[in-house]
PDB file with SEQRES, HELIX, SHEET and CRYST1 records, atoms N, CA, C and O in Angstrom:
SEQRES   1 A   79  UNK UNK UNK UNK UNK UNK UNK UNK UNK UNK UNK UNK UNK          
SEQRES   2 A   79  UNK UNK UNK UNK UNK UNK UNK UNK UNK UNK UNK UNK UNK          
SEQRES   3 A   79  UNK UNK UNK UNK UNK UNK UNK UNK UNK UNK UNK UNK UNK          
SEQRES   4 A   79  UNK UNK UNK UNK UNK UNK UNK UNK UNK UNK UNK UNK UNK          
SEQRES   5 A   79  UNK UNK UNK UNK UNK UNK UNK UNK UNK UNK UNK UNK UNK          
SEQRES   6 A   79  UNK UNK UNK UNK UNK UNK UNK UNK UNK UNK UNK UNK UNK          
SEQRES   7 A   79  UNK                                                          
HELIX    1 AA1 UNK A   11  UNK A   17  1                                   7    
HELIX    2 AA2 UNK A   21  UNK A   37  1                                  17    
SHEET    1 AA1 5 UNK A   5  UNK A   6  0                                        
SHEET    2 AA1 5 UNK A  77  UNK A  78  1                                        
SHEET    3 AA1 5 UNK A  66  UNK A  71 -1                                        
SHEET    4 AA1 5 UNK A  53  UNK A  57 -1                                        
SHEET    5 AA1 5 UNK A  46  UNK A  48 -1                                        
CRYST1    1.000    1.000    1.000  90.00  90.00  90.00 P 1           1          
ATOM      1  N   UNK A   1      -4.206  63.566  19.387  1.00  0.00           N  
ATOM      2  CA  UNK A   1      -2.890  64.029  19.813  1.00  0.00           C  
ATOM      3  C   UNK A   1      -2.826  64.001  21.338  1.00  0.00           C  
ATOM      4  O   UNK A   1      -3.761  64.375  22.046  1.00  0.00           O  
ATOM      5  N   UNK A   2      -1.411  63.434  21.901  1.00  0.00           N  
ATOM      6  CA  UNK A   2      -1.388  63.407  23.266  1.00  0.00           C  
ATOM      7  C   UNK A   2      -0.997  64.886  24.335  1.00  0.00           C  
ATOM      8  O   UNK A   2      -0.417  65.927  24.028  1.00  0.00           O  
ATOM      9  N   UNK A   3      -1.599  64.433  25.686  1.00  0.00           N  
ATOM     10  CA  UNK A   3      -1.211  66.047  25.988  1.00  0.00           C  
ATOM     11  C   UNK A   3      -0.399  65.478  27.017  1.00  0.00           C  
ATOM     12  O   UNK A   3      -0.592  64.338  27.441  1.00  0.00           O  
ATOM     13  N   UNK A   4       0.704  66.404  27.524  1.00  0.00           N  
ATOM     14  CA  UNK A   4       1.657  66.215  28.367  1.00  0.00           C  
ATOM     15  C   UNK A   4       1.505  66.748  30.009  1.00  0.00           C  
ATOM     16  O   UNK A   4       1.179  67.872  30.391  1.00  0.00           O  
ATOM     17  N   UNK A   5       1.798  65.747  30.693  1.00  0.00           N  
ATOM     18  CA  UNK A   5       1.464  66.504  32.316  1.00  0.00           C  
ATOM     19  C   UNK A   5       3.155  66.658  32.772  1.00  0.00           C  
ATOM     20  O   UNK A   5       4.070  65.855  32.589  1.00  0.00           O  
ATOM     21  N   UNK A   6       3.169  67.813  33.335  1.00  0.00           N  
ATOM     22  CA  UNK A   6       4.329  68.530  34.056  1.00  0.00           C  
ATOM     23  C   UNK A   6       3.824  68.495  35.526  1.00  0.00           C  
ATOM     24  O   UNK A   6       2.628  68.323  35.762  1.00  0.00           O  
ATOM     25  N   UNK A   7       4.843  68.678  36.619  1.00  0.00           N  
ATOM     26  CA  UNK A   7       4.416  69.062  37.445  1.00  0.00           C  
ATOM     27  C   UNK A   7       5.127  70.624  37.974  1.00  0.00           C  
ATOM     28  O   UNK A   7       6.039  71.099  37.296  1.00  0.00           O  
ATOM     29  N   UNK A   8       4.844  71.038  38.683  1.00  0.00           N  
ATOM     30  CA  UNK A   8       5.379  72.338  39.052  1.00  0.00           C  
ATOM     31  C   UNK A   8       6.455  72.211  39.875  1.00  0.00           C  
ATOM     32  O   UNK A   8       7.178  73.096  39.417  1.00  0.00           O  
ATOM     33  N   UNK A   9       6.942  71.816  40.598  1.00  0.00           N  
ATOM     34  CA  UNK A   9       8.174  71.462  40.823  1.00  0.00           C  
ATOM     35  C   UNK A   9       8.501  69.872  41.808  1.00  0.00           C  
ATOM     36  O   UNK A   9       7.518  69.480  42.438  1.00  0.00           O  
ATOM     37  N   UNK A  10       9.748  69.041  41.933  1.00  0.00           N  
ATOM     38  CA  UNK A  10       9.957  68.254  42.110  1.00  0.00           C  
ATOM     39  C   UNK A  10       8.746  67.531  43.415  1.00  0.00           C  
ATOM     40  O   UNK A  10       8.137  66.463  43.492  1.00  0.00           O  
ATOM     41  N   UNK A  11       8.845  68.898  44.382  1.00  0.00           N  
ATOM     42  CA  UNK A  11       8.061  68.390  45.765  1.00  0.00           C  
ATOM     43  C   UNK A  11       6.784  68.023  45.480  1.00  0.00           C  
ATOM     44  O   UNK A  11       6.063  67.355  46.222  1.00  0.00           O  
ATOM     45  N   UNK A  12       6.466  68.503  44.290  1.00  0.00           N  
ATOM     46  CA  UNK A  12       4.435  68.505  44.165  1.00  0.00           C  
ATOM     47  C   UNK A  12       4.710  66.823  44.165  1.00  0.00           C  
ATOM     48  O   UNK A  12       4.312  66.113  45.088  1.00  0.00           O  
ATOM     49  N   UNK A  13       5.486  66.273  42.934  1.00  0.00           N  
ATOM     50  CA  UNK A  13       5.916  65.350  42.535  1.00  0.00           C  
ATOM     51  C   UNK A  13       5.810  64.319  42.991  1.00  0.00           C  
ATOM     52  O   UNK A  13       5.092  63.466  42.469  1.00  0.00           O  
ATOM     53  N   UNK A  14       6.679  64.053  44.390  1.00  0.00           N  
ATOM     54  CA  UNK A  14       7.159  63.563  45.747  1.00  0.00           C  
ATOM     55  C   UNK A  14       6.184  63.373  46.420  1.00  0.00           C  
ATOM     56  O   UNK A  14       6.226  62.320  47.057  1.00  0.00           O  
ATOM     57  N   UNK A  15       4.815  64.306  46.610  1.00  0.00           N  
ATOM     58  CA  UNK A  15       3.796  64.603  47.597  1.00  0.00           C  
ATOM     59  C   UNK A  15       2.696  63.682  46.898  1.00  0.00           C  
ATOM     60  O   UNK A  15       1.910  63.021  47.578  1.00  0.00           O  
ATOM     61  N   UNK A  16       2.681  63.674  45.537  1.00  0.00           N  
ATOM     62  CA  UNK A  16       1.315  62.639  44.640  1.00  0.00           C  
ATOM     63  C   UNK A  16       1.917  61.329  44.889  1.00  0.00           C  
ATOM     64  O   UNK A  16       1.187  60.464  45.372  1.00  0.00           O  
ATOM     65  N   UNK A  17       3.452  60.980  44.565  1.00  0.00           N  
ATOM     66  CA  UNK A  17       3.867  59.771  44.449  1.00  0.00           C  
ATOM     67  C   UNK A  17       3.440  59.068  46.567  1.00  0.00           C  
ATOM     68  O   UNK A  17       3.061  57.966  46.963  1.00  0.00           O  
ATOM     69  N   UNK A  18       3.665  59.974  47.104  1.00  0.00           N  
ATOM     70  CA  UNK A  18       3.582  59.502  48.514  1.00  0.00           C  
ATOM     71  C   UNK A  18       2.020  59.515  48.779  1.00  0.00           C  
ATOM     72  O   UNK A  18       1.753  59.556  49.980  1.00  0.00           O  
ATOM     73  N   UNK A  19       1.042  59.492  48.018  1.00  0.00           N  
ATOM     74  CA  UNK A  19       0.005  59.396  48.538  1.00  0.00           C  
ATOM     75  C   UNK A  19      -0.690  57.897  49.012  1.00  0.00           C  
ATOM     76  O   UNK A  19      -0.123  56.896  48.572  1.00  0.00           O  
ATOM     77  N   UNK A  20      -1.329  57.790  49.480  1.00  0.00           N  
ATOM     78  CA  UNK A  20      -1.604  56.445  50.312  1.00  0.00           C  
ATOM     79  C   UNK A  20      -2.407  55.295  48.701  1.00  0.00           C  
ATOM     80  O   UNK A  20      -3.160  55.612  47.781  1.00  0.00           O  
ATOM     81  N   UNK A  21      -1.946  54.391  48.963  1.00  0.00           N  
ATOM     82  CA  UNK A  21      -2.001  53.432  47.846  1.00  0.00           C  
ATOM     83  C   UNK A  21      -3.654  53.575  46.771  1.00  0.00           C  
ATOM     84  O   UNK A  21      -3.759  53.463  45.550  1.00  0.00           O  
ATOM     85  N   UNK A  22      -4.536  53.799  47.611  1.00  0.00           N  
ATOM     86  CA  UNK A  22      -6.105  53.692  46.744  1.00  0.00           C  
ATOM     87  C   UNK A  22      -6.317  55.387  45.949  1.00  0.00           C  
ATOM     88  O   UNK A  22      -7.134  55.651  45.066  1.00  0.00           O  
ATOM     89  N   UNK A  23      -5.306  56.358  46.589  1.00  0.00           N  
ATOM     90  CA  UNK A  23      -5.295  57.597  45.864  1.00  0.00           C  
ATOM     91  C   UNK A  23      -4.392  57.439  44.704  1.00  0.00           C  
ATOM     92  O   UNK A  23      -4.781  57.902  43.632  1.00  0.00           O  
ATOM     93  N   UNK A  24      -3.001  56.732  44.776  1.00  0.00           N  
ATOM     94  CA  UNK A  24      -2.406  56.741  44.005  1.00  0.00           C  
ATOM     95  C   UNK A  24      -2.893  56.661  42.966  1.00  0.00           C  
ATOM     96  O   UNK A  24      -2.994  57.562  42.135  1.00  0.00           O  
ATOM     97  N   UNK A  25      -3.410  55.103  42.852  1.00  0.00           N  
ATOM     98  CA  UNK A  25      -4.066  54.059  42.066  1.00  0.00           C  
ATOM     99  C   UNK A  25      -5.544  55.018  41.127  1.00  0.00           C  
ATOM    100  O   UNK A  25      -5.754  54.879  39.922  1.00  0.00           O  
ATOM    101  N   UNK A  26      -6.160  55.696  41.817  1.00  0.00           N  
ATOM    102  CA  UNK A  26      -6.902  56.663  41.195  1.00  0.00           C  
ATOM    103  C   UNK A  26      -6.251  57.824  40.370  1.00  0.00           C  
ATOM    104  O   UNK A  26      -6.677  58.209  39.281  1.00  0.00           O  
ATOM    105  N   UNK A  27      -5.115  58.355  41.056  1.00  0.00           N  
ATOM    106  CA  UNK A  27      -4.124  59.451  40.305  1.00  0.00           C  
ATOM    107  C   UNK A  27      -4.118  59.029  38.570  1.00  0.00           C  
ATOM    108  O   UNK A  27      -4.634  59.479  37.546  1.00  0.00           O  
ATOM    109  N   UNK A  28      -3.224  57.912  38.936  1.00  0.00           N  
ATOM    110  CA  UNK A  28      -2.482  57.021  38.054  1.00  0.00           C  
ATOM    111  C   UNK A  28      -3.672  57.203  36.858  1.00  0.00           C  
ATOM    112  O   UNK A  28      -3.641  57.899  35.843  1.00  0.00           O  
ATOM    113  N   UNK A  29      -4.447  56.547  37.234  1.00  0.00           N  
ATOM    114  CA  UNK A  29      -5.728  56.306  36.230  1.00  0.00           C  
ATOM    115  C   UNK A  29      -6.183  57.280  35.840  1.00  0.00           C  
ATOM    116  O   UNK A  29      -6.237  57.286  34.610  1.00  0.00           O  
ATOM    117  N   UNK A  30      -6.761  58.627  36.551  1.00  0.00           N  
ATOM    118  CA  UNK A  30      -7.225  59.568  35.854  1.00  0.00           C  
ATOM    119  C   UNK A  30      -5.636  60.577  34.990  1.00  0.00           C  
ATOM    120  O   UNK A  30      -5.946  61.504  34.241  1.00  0.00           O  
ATOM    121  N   UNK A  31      -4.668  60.383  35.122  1.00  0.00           N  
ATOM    122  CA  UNK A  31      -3.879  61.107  35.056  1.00  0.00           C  
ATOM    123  C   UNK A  31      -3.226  60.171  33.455  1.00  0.00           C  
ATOM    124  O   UNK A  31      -2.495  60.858  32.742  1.00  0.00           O  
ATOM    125  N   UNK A  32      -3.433  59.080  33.099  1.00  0.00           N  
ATOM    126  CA  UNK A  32      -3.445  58.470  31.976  1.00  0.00           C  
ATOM    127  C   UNK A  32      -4.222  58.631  31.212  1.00  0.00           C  
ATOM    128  O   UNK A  32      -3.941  58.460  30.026  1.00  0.00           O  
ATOM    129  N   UNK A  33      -5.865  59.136  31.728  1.00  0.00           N  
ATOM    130  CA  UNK A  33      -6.996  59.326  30.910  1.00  0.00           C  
ATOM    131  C   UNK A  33      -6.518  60.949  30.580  1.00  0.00           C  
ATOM    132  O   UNK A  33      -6.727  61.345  29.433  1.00  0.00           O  
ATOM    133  N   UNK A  34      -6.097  61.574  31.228  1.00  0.00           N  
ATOM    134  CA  UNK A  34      -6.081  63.522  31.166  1.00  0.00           C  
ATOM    135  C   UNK A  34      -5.146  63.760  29.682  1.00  0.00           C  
ATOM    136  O   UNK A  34      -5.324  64.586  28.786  1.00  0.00           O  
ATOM    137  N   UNK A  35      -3.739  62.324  29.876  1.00  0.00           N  
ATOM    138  CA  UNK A  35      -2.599  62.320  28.357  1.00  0.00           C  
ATOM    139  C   UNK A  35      -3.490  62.196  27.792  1.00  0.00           C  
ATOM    140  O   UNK A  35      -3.715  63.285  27.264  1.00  0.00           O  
ATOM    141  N   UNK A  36      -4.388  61.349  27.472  1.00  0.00           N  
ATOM    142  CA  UNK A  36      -5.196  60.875  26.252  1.00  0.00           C  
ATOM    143  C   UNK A  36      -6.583  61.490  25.753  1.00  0.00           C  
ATOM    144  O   UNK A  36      -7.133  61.221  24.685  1.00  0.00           O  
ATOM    145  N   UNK A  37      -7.089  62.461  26.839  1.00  0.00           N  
ATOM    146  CA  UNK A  37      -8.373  62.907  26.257  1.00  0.00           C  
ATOM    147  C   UNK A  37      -8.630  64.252  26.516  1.00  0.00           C  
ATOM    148  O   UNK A  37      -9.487  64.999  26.044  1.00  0.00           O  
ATOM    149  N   UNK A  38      -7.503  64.498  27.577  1.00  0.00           N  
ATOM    150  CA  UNK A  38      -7.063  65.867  27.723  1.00  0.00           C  
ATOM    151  C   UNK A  38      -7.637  66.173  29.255  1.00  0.00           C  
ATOM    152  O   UNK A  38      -8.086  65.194  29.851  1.00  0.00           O  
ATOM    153  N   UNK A  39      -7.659  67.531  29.976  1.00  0.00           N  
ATOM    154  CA  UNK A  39      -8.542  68.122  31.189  1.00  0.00           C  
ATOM    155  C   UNK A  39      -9.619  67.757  31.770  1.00  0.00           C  
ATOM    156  O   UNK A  39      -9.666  67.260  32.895  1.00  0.00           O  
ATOM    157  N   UNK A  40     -10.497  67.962  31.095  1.00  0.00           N  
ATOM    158  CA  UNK A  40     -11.978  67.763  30.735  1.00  0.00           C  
ATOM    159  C   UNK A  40     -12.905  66.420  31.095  1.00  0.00           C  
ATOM    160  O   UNK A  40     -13.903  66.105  30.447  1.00  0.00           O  
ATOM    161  N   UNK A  41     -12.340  65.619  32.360  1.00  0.00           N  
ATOM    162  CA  UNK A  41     -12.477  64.075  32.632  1.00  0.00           C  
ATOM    163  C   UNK A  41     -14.320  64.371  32.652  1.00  0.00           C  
ATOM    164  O   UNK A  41     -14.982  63.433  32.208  1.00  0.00           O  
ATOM    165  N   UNK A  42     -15.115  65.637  33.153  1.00  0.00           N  
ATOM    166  CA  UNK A  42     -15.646  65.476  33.973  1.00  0.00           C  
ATOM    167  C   UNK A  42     -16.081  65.278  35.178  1.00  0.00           C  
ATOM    168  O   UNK A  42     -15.292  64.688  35.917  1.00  0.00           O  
ATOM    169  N   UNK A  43     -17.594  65.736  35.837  1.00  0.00           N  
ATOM    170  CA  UNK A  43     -17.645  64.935  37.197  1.00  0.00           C  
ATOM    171  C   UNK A  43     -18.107  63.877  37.091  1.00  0.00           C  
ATOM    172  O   UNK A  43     -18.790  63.603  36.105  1.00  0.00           O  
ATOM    173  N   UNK A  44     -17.853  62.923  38.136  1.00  0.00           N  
ATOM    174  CA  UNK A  44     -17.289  63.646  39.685  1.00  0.00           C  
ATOM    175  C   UNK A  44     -15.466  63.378  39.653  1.00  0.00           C  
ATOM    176  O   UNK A  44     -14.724  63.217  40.622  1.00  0.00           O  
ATOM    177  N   UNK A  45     -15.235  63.396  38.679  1.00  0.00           N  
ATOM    178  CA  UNK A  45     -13.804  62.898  38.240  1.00  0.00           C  
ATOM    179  C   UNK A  45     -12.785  64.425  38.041  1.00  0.00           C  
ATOM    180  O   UNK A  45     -11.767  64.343  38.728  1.00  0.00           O  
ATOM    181  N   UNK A  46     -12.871  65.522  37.382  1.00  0.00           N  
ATOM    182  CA  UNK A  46     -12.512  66.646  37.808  1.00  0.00           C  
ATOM    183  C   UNK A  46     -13.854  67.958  37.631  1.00  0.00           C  
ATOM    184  O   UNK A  46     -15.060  68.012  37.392  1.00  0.00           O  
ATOM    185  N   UNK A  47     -12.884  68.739  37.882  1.00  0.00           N  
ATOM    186  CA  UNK A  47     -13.873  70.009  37.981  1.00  0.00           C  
ATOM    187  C   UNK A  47     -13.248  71.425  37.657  1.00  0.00           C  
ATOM    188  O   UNK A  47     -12.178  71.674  38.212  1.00  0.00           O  
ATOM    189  N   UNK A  48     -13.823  72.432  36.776  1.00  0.00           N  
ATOM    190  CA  UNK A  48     -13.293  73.742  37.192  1.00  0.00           C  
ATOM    191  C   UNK A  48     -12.995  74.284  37.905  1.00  0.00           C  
ATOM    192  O   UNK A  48     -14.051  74.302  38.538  1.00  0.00           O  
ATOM    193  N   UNK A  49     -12.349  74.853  38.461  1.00  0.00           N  
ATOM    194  CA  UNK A  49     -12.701  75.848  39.469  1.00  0.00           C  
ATOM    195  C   UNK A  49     -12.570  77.362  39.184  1.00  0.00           C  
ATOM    196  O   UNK A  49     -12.855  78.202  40.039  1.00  0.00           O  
ATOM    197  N   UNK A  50     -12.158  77.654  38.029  1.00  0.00           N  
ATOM    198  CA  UNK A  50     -12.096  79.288  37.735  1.00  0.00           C  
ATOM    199  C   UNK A  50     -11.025  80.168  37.363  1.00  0.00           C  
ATOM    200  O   UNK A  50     -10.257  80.194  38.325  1.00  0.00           O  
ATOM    201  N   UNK A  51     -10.617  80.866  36.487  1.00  0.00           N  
ATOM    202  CA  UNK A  51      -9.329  81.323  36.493  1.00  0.00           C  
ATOM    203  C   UNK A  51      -7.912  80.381  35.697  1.00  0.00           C  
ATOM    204  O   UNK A  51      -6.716  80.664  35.759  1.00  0.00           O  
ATOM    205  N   UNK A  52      -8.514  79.324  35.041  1.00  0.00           N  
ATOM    206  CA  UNK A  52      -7.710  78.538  34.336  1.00  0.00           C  
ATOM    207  C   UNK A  52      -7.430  77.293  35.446  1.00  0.00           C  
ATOM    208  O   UNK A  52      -6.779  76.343  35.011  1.00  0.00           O  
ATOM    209  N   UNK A  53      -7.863  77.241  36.792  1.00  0.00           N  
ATOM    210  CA  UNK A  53      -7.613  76.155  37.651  1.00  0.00           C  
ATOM    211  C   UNK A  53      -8.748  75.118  37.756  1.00  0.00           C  
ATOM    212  O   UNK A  53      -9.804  75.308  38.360  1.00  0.00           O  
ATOM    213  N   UNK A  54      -8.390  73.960  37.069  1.00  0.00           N  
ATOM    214  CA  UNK A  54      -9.194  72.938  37.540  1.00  0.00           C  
ATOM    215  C   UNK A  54      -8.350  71.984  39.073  1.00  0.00           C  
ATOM    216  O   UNK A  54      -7.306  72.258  39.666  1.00  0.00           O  
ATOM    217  N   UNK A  55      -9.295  70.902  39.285  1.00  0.00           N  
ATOM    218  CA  UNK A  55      -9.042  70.356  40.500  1.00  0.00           C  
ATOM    219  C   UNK A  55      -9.486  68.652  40.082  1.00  0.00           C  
ATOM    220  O   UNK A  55     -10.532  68.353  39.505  1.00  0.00           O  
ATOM    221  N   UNK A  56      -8.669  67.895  40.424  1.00  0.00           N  
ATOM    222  CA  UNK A  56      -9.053  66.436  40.003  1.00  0.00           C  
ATOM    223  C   UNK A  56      -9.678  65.627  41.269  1.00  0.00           C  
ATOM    224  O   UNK A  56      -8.983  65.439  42.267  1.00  0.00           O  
ATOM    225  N   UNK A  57     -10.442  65.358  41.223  1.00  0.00           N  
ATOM    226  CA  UNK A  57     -11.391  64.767  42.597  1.00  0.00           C  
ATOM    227  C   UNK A  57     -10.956  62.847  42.683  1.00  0.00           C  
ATOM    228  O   UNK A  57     -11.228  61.863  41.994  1.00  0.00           O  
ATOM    229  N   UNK A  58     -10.413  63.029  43.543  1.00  0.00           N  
ATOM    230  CA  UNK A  58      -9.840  61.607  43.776  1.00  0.00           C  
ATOM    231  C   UNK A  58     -10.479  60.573  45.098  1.00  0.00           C  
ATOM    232  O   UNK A  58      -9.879  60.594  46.172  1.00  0.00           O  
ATOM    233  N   UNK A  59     -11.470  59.867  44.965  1.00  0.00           N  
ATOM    234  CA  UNK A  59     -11.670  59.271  46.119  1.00  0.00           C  
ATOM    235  C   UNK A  59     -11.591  57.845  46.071  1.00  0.00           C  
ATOM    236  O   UNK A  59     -11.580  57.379  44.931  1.00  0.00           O  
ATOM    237  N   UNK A  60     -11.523  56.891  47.187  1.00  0.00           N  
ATOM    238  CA  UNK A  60     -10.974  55.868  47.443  1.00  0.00           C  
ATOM    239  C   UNK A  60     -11.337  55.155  48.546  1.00  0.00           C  
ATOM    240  O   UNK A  60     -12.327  55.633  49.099  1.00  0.00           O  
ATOM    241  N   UNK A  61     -10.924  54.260  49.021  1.00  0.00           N  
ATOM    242  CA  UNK A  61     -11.144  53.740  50.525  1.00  0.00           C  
ATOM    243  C   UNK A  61     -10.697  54.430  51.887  1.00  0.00           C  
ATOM    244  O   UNK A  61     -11.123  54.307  53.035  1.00  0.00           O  
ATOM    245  N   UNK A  62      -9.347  55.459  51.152  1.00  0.00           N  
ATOM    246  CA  UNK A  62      -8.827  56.565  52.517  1.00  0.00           C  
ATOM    247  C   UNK A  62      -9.657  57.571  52.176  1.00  0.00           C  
ATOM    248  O   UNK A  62      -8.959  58.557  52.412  1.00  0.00           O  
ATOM    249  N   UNK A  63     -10.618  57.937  51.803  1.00  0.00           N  
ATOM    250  CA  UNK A  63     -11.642  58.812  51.697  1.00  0.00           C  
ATOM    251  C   UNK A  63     -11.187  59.857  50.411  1.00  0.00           C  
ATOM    252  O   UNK A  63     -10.756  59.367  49.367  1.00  0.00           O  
ATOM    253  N   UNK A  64     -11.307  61.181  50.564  1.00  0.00           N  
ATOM    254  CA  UNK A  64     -11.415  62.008  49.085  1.00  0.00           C  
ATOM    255  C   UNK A  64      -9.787  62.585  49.506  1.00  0.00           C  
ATOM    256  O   UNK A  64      -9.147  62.489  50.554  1.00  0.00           O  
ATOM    257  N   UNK A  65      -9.470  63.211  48.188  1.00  0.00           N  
ATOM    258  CA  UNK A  65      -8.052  64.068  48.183  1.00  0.00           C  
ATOM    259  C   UNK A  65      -8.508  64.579  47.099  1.00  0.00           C  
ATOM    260  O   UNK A  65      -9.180  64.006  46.242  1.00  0.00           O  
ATOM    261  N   UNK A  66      -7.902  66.425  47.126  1.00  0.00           N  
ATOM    262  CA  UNK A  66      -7.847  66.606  45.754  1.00  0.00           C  
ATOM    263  C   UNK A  66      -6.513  67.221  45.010  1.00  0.00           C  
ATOM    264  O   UNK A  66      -5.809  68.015  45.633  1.00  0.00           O  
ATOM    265  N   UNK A  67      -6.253  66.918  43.955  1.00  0.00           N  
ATOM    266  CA  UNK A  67      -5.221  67.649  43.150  1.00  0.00           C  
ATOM    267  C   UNK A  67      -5.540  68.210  42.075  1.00  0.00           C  
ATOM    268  O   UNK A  67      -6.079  67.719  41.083  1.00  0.00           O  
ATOM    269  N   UNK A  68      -4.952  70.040  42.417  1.00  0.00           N  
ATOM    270  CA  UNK A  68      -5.030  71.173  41.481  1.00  0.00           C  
ATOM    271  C   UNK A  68      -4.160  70.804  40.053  1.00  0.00           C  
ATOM    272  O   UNK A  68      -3.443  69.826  39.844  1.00  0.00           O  
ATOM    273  N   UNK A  69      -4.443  71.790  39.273  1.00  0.00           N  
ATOM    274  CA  UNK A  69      -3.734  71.739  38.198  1.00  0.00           C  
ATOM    275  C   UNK A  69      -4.381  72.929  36.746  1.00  0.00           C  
ATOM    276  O   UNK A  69      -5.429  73.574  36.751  1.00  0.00           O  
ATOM    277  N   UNK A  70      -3.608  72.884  35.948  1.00  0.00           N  
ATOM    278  CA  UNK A  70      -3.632  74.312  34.978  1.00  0.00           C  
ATOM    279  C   UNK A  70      -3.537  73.926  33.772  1.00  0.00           C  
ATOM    280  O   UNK A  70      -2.911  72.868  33.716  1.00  0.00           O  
ATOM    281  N   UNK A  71      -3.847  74.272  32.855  1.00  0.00           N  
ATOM    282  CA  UNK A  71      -3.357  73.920  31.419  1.00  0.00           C  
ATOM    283  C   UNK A  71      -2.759  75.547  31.062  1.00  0.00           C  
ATOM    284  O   UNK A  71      -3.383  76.609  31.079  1.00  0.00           O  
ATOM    285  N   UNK A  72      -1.238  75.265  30.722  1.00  0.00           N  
ATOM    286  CA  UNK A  72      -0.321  76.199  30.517  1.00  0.00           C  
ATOM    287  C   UNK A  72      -0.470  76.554  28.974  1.00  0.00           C  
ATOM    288  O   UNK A  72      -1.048  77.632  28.832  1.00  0.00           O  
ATOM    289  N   UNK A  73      -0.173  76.054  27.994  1.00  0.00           N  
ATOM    290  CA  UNK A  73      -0.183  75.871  26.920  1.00  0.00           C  
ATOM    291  C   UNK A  73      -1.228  75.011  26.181  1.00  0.00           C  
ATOM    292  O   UNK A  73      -1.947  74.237  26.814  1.00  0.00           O  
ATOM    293  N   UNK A  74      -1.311  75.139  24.887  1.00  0.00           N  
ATOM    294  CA  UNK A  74      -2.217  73.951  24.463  1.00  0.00           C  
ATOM    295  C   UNK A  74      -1.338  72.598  24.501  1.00  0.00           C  
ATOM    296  O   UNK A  74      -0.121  72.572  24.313  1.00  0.00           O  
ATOM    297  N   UNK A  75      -2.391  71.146  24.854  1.00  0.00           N  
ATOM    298  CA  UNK A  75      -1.926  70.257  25.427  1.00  0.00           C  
ATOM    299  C   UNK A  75      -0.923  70.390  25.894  1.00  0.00           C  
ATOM    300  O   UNK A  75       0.084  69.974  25.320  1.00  0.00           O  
ATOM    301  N   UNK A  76      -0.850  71.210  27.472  1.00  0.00           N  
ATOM    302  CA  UNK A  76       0.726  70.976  28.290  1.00  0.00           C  
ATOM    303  C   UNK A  76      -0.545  71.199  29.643  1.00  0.00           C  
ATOM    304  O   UNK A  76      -1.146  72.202  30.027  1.00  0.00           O  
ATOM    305  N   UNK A  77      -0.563  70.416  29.885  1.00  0.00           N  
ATOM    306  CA  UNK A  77      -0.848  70.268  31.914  1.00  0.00           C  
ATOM    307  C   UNK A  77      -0.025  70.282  33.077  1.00  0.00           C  
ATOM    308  O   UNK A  77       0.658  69.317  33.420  1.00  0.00           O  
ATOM    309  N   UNK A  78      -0.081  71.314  33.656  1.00  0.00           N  
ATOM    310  CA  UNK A  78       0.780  71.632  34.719  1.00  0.00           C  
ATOM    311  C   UNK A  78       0.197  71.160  36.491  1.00  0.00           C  
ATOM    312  O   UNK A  78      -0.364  72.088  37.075  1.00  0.00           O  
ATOM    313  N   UNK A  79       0.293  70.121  37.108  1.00  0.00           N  
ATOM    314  CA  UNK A  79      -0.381  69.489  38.466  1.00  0.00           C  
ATOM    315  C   UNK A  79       0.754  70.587  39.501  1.00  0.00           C  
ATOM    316  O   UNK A  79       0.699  70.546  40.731  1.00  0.00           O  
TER     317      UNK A  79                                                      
END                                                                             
């Protein structure tokens, strides 16, 4: 069963889509794997961090970025 990513509001949105092309391109990819297999990518790909907040570890040729995120519901992901 697939899980759904939300974002928290339009700007988060705006701020992933504007990221520099080799982050995107990593987003994109882990963020297709997260619908299909859920949170849980692993490292060095995501990570817990505590309190229901994981963090998705994104690196590239512009070096590392990371993006937070929550699981609200069962399969519903909130970035």
């Amino acid at each position: 069963m697939a899980w759904t990513i939300s974002y928290y509001d339009d700007c988060v949105q705006e701020e992933i889509l504007a990221l520099p092309a080799g982050f995107l391109a990593r987003y994109l990819r882990y963020a297709d794997r997260m619908e299909e297999h859920g949170p849980d990518l692993g490292m060095p790909h995501s990570r817990a961090m505590g309190d229901g907040l994981l963090e998705l570890r994104l690196k590239a040729v512009e070096g590392i970025a990371r993006v937070f995120f929550c699981t609200i519901a069962s399969r519903w992901l909130t970035i």
